[in-house]
N, C-alpha and C positions, 0 to 999 in steps of 0.2 A: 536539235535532231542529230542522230549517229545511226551510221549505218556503215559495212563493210565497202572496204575498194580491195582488188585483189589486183596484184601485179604476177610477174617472172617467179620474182621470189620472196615475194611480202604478203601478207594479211594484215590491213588498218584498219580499226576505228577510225572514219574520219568525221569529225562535229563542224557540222555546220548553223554557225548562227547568223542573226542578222541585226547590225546595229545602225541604227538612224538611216534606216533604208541600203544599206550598204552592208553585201554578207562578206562574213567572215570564215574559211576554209581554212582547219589544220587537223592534223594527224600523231604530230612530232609530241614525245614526252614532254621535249624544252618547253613548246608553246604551250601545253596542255598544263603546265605549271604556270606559267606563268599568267594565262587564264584565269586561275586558281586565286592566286594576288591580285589578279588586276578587279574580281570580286568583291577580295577584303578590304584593298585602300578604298575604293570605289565611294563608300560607306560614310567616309570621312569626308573634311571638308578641306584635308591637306594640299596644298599645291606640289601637283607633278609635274617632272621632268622627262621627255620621255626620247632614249637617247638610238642612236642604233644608224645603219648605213644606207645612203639612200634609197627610195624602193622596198623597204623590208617591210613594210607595214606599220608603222608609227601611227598613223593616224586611223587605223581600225583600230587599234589600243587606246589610241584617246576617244574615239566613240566609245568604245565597248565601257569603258570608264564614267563615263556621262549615261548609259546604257544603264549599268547596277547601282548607280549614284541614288543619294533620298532627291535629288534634284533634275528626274528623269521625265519629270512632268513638265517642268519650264523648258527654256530657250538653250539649243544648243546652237555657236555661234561660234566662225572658223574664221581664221584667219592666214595668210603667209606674209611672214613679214618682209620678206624680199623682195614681195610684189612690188610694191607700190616705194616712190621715193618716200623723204621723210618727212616733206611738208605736208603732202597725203596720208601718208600713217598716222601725223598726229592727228588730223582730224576725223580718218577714217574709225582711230579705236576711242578720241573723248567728244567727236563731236565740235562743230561750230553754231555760231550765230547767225542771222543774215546780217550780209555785209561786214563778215569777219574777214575777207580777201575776194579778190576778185572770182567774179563767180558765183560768188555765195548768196545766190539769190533768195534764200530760203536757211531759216535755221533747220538742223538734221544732229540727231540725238547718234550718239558715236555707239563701237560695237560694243562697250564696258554697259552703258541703260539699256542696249537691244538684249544681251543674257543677264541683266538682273535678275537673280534666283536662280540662274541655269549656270551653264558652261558655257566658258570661252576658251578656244583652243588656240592660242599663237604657233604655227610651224615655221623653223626656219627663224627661232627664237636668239641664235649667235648672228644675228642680223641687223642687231638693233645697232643704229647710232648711239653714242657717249648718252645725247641729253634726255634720247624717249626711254634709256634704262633708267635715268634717276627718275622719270615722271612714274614710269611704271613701278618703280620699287616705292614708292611713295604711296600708290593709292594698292599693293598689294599688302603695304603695312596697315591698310584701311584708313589712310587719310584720305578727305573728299575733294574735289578736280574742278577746275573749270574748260568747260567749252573753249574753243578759239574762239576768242573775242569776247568770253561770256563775261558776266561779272556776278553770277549766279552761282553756287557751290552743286555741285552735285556728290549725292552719295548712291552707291551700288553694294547689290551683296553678292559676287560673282565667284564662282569658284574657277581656277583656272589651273590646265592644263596647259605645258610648252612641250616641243620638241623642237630637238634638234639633230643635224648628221655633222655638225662639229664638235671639236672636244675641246670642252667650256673650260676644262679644266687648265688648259695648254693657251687655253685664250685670255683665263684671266690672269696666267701669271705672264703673257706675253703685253699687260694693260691693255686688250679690246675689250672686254668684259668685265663687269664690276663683280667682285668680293662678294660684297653682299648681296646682291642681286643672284648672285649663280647660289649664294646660299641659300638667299628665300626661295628663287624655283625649284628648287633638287631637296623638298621637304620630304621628300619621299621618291627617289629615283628609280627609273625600270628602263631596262637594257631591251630591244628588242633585237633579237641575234640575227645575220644576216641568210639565208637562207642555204647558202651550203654546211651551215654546222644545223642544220634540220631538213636532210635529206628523205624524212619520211614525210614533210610536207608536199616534195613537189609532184606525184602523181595524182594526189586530192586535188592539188592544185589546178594541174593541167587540165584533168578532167572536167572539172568544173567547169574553167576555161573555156574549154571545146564544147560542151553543152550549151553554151550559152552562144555560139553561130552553127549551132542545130543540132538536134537531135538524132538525127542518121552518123553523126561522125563518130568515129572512136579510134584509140591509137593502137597501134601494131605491140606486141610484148617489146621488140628490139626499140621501140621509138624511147617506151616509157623508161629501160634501163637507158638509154642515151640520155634523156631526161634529169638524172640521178646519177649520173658521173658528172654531170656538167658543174661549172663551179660560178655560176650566175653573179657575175661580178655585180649585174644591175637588178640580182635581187627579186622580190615578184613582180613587179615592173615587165623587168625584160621576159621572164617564163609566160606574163600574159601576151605582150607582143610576137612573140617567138609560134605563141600555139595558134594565137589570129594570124598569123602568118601560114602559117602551116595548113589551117583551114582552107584559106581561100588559092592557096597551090595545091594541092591536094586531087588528084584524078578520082578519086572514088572517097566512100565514105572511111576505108580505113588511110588511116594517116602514117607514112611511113616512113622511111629513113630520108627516100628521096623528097621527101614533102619541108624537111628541115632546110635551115638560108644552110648552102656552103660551108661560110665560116663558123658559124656555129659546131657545126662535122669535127671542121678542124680545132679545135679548140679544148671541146667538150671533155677532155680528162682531166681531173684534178691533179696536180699534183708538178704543173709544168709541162714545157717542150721533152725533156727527159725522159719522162712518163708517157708521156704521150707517143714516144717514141718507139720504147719499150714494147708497148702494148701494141702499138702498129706492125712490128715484127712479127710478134704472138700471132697476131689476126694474118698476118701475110701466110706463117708457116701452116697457118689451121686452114685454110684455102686449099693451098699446095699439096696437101695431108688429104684433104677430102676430095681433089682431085686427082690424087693418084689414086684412092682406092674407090674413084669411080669409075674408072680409067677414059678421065676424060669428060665426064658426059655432066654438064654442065646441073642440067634439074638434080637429079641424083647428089651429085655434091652439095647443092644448093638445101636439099632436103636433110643432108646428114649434119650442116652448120645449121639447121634451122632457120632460113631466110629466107627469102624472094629470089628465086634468078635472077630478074631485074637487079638486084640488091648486088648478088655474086658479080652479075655482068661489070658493075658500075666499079666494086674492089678490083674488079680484075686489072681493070682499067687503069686507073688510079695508080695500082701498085705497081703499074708497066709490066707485068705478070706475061702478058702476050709473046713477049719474042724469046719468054725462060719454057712457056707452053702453049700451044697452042691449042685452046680446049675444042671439044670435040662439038660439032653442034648438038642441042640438046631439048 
């Protein structure tokens, strides 16, 4: 589906699809190429790597993947490898016996025979302990596996997809990661870029966001330009946290500057404290400017910066503005 979002100063296409029950929202050229790829590989039965900063969306890329794959019919099957220690990992991905360790009351077929034919997606794939990379390099060369405890072979036809937010490359020349294993996952490697070098995604995003804790909200123009300076260290993660935050502070349905956490406020320039500093001046003397030639009178001002009073009140504040003027009540 596509359909327009209008901002301040933007007109997007924004596509929204939905992969394995989980939609996917963007806008940005970057992601709309690579969209484009993640169609072609998709096709094949190549093992992806899929690399990029935490929170960026990695693993809608590996649905979306499993999504246009010929193997969209069978089992898609998710993993984090960090989750779990590694006596757990090995049994959780090949599977035990009963009475293969304590516990094991029951034999339980691992997640390699639960996506037979389908996808298995490992996240948090620079995880692995030394010995579960040689097991898994081992059965991704299509050699067959046993169970813990089994004495039975199993074989699988699994197509797999890894990601990871470390750089495999720095890991395997540091010996955490094996050579050949980072060469077999990375048959085909996709970057997913972190969300401030695709600043036309995050008012799709948001909006989205906020639709989804009601339908009466919508954001202010100044909320959504704050939005799109910000430089979201934590990626879509933090932009969906930030907007569910913002919702439920929020006095009315529109959502406004005062609706954002504090520090976020302060923060939100790209480019550094410098910058940010910069631009605080600018906004102090654009006040000051609209204050003198209202002479004083605080809505009037407020209406020539295009803001809220409220909004003015709260710079005013902020910038200690009070004892260089004392504005007029308004």
């Amino acid at each position: 589906m596509a359909y327009t979002v209008g901002s301040m100063h933007t007109k997007l296409v924004m596509l929204a699809r939905e992969f394995i029950g989980v939609p996917a929202v963007f806008a940005s050229e970057v992601m709309q190429r690579l969209m484009l790829l993640v169609e072609k590989v998709a096709v094949t039965n190549a093992t992806i790597l899929i690399t990029g900063e935490s929170g960026s969306g990695k693993e809608i890329v590996a649905r979306a993947i499993h999504h246009y794959s010929l193997r969209s019919s069978k089992s898609w099957v998710d993993l984090n490898c960090a989750a779990l220690p590694e006596n757990l990992l090995e049994s959780e991905l090949f599977g035990h016996e009963k009475g293969a360790f304590s516990g094991a009351d029951a034999s339980k077929p691992g997640l390699f025979e639960v996506a037979d034919r389908g996808t298995l997606f490992l996240d948090e794939i620079g995880d692995l302990d030394p010995r579960m990379q040689v097991k898994l390099l081992r059965v991704l060369d299509g050699a067959s596996y046993y169970r813990v405890g089994g004495v039975k072979k199993v074989s699988v036809d699994v197509r797999l997809v890894a990601a990871t937010n470390q750089d495999l490359k720095a890991a395997v020349q540091e010996g955490r990661f094996r050579s050949d294993l980072y060469h077999r996952l990375s048959q085909i490697p996709i970057c997913v870029p972190p969300l401030r070098e695709r600043i036309d995604d995050i008012a799709p995003l948001a909006i989205h966001y906020l639709a989804q804790q009601g339908s009466s909200f919508h954001f202010s123009g100044e909320v959504l330009e704050k939005l799109r300076a910000h430089d979201w260290p934590g990626n879509v993660r933090e932009l969906r946290n930030v907007v569910m935050r913002a919702s439920v502070l929020a006095q009315g349905p529109e959502i406004t500057l005062e609706d954002l956490p504090e520090e976020f406020l302060h923060r939100s320039f790209s480019g550094g404290l410098q910058n940010f500093a910069a631009l605080s001046d600018m906004e102090r003397r654009a006040i000051l400017a609209a204050l003198e030639e209202s002479g004083g009178h605080q809505q009037k001002a407020a209406d020539k910066l295009g803001i809220s009073k409220r909004t003015l009140q709260r710079k005013i504040k902020s910038y200690g503005m009070a004892a260089e003027r004392e504005p007029v009540a308004g």
